[in-house]
Residue, then its C-alpha position, 0 to 999 in steps of 0.5 A: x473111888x479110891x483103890x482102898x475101897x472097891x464097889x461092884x454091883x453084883x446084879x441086885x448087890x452093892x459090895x463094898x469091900x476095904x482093900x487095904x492090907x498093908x494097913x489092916x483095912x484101917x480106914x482113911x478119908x477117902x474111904x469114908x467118902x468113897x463107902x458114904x457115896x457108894x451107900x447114898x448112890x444106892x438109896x435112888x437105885x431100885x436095881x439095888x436091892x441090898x449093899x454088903x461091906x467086907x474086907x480083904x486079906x481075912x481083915x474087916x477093919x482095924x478102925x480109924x486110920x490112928x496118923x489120919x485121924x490125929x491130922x485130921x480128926x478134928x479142926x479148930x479148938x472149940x469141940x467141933x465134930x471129928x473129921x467130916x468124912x467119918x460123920x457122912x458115913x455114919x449118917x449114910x448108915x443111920x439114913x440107909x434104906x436097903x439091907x445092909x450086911x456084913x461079912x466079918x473076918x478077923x479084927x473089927x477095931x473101933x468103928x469096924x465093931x461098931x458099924x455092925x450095929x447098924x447092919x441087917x445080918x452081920x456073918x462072922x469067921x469063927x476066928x473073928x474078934x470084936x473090940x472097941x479101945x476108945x476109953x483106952x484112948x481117953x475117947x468116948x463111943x462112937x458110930x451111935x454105938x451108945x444108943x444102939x449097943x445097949x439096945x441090942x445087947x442089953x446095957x452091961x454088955x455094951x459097958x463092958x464092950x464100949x467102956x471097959x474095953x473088952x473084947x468079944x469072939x465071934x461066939x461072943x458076939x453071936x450071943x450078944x445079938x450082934x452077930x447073926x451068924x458063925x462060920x468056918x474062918x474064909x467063909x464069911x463073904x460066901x455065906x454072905x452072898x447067900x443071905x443077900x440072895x435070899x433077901x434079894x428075892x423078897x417083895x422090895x416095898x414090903x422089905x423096906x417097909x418092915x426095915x424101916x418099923x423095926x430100926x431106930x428113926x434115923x433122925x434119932x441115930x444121927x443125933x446121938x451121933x452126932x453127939x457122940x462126935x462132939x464129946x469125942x472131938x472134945x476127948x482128942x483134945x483132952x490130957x487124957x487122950x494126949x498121953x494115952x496116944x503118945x503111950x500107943x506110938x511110943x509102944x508101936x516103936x518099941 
């Protein structure tokens, strides 16, 4: 476990929160790999009835950690897949079992917008917004966020969200179907535990059962994104990307 990451069972709840403020939550490797294990452990676990992922300090996430991601996004020069960590946890996602939540406030960058697409219930302060730059960077989608944006907000919204860039508010989000619910900004973890409770009362098999017809098998999630991967090792590598980076830190400087 790393301190950037703390999981709590809270009786049938697996709580997964980001904790790292100074940063906006952005998430390194250790991170991936300490929410991966946190999801895998509790797939074996039939105390754990639903997992919910928040952030800390009015943040969910601002995305991939950029320094880390630059070091270690991609190994070799033959289009390998992006850093390991990353891919394990969008597999954990694609190959998870239990209800998963989410409690949004404020930025959700990058893999912070597009992990939502693989939640139950995602609870969002009114204040929160939802991006995803990758073309920006010379990137492509991430996180099978080309399969399952579509697929949930219909093929326009998702270009204008993955490929344009544009960002939503969380009233935006709601009516794009990937936010379930809005409320008052620092009640989204509040309103949250309420929905896991809710869920956590229901007959678990039947849950599941019903989960498992109404999601995406898992074995064509992970395939997309493990596409996605590739083509956005390939994209790291690209002129495009190289100068779209170099604007980026050189405007952070300024």
């Amino acid at each position: 476990m790393t301190g950037h990451v703390t999981v709590t069972d809270d009786n049938a709840v697996r709580i997964i929160a980001m904790r790292r403020p100074e940063k906006k939550n952005a998430i390194t490797r250790d991170m991936y790999r300490t929410m991966s294990e946190a999801i895998d452990a509790a797939q074996d676990d039939p105390a754990i009835r639903c997992i919910l992922i928040t952030g800390d300090s009015g943040v969910f996430t601002a995305g991939n950690d950029l320094d880390d991601f630059l070091k270690d996004g991609t190994s070799g020069s033959s289009g390998e897949p992006r850093a390991s960590e990353a891919v394990t946890f969008l597999h954990a996602l694609a190959h998870n079992t239990k209800p998963l939540i989410a409690a949004v406030e404020g930025l959700a960058i990058g893999i912070g917008a597009t992990m939502l697409f693989h939640c139950d219930h995602v609870i969002a302060g009114s204040t929160a917004t939802f991006s995803t730059p990758f073309i920006h960077l010379g990137l492509v989608p991430e996180g099978g966020s080309s399969l399952l944006a579509p697929q949930t907000m219909g093929y326009q919204r998702a270009f204008a969200m993955l490929v344009m860039g544009r960002a939503l508010g969380a009233e935006e989000a709601r009516e794009a179907g990937f936010v379930t619910t809005v409320v008052a900004p620092g009640n989204a973890e509040a309103e949250a535990k309420k929905v896991v409770r809710e869920i956590c009362v229901l007959p678990a098999e039947a849950v599941a059962i019903s989960r498992k017809l109404l999601k995406l098998p898992p074995e064509e999630l992970t395939r997309r994104i493990d596409q996605e991967a590739h083509l956005f090792a390939e994209r790291l590598r690209s002129e495009e990307a190289i100068a779209a980076f170099q604007a980026f830190f050189a405007r952070k400087k300024d």
